[in-house]
C-alpha angles and dihedrals in degrees: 000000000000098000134036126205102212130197093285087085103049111121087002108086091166087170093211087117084049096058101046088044104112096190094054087229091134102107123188123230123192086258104017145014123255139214120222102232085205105033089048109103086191094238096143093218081128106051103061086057107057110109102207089043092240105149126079141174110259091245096046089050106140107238085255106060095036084113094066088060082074101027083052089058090038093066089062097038105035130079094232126190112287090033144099114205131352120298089226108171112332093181096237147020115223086047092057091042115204124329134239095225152049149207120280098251097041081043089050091049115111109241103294110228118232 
């Protein structure tokens, strides 16, 4: 996995990191984006226009947000709560549309205030 979307964008889901994605690997759960750790090119396109400065390469990762590297990569390989089988690798966001789910520690997260 090149990038990480962290807890600053819990509850936010602001999408600009979705639009300037060229490889369409920003996924939406039903509390945070997700990047795909095997669709990512590791371009960066996406990191300079979050908002809330929540994505971060894996090896710039702040102490605090090191778990949703693996929350991140536990969206696409866990059967989480609401689903029936691993995402895997749809191919695509925009074809697949948002999620109804997220990973265990963005799940686990109090209601972040805006």
């Amino acid at each position: 996995m090149a990038y990480v979307i962290a807890q600053p964008c819990a509850d936010v889901k602001d999408k600009a990191c979705v639009e300037e994605c060229p490889v369409d690997c920003i996924y939406e759960g039903a509390r945070a984006l997700y990047i795909h750790p095997d669709e990512c090119v590791d371009c960066g396109a996406c990191e300079p226009v979050c908002p809330v400065e929540a994505i971060y390469y894996e090896d710039d990762l702040p102490e605090e947000y090191v778990g949703y590297q693996d929350d991140n990569a536990a969206f696409f390989a866990e059967t989480l709560p609401g689903r029936d089988a691993p995402l895997g690798s749809p191919g695509g966001a925009a074809k697949l549309g948002a999620v109804d789910a997220d990973g265990p520690l963005v799940a686990g997260l109090p209601p972040q205030e805006q």
